[in-house]
N, C-alpha and C positions, 0 to 999 in steps of 0.2 A: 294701570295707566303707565306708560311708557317715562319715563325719566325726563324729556326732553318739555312735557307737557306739564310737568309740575311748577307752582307755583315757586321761588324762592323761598317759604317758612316751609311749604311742603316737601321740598330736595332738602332741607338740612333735616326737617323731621325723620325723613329718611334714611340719611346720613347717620345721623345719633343711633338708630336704632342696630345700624350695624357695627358700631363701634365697639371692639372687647374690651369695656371698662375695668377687666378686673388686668390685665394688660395698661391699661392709662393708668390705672394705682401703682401698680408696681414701677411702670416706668417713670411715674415723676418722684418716687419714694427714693426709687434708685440717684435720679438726677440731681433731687434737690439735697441728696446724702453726699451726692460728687461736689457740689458749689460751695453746700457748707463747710465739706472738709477742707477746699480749696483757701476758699474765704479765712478759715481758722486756723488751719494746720500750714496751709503753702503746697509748693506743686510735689516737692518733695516726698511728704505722707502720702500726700495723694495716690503718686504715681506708686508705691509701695503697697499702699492696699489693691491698687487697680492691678498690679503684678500679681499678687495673693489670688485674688477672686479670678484672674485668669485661669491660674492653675488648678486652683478649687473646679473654674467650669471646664475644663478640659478633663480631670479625674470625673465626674459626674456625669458626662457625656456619654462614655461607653455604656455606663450601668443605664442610661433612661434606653440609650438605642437598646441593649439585651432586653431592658425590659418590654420594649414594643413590640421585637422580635416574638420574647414569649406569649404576650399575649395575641399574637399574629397566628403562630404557631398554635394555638389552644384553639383559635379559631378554625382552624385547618384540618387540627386532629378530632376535635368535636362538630356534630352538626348542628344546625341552628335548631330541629326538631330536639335534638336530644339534650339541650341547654333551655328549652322552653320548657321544656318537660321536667327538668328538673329545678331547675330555677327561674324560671318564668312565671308569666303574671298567674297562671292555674295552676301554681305549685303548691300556696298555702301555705302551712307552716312549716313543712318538711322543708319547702324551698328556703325558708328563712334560715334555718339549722342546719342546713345543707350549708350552705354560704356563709355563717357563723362556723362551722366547724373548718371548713376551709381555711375562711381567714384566722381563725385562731392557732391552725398547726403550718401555713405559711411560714417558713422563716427568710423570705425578702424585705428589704426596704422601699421605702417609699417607690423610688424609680421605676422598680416592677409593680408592686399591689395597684398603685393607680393607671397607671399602661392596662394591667391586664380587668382589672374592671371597668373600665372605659371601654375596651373589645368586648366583655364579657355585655354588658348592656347592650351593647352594639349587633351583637352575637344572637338576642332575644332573650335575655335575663331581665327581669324587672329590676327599678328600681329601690324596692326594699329588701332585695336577695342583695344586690349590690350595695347597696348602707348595711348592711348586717354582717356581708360579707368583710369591708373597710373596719369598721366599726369592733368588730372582732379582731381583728388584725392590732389595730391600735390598742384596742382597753386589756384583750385576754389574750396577746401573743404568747406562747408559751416558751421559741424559744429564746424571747427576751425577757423572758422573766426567767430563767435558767440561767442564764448567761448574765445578767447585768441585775437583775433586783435580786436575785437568791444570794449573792455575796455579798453584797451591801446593804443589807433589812432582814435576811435569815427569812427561814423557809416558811415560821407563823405569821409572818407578815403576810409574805407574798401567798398564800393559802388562804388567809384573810381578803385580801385584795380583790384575788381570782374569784372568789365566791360571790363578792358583790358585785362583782364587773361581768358575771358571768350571763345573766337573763339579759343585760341591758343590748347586745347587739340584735337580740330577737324585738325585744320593744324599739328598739331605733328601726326597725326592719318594716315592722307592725304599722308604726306611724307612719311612715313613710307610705307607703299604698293606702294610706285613708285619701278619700275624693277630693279632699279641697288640696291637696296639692296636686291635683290635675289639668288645673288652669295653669297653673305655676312650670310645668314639664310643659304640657302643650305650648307655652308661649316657648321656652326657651328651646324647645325642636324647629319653632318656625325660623330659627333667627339663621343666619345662609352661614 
């Protein structure tokens, strides 16, 4: 039904629905953090941390564009055939271990892993390749556990850790492709 033909509860129904709420969170978390400090601190602090997070978003910039870039580029150098095949919804559990070993010898941050899974889905990766994939990245990165837990907690530790964090990207993977979250994907692909 054409837009022009909706009722008034019906045009905002509509409205709402394409709203990026997780966008409305952030930017009133953002806002009412500017008011308060304003309100508490004066324009002074204010303007001081608003200099800060400038330059914080200006270093942070480059690394989200590389990492779009690389996942652009993954998308380019692999086909969509040979990315279903291997982590795609007919992967199975290979796919899931495929993408868990991925993300676990990955050594990017955030600005790339989520860029290049976001392509990679996009690309014809499921869902649970992609959670398995992140998911390992985060719990069994290895070389953040080499670099920043192996110094700070010694090497029983961090071998402890790895071992229990080890299956968990395959069962985050696993769940993830169970059917009732398929109402749950389906709606969130209709949204424009």
């Amino acid at each position: 039904m054409p837009q022009d033909q909706l009722s008034p509860p019906q045009r905002l129904a509509s409205y709402l629905k394409r709203v990026d709420w997780g966008f409305v969170l952030v930017a009133s978390l953002s806002f009412g953090s500017i008011f308060t400090v304003l309100w508490r601190e004066g324009f002074g602090i204010a303007s001081v941390i608003f200099a800060e997070d400038f330059w914080l978003f200006l270093s942070i910039l480059p690394k989200v564009a590389l990492g779009c870039l690389i996942g652009a580029l993954v998308r380019v150098l692999l086909s969509r055939e040979t990315i279903e095949r291997f982590v795609g919804e007919g992967s199975g559990l290979m796919g899931l271990a495929l993408g868990g070993l991925v993300g676990m010898l990955f050594p990017a941050g955030p600005f790339t892993i989520f860029p290049l899974a976001a392509v990679m889905m996009a690309s014809g990766a499921d869902r649970g390749a992609a959670i398995s994939f992140i998911s390992a990245w985060l719990l069994v990165g290895i070389n953040r556990a080499i670099i920043w837990e192996m110094p700070f907690f010694g090497p029983d530790f961090v071998i402890f850790r790895f071992l229990i964090s080890l299956p968990m990207p395959l069962l985050l993977g696993f769940l993830a492709r169970l059917p009732i979250f398929d109402a749950l994907a389906a709606k969130r692909s209709d949204a424009p």
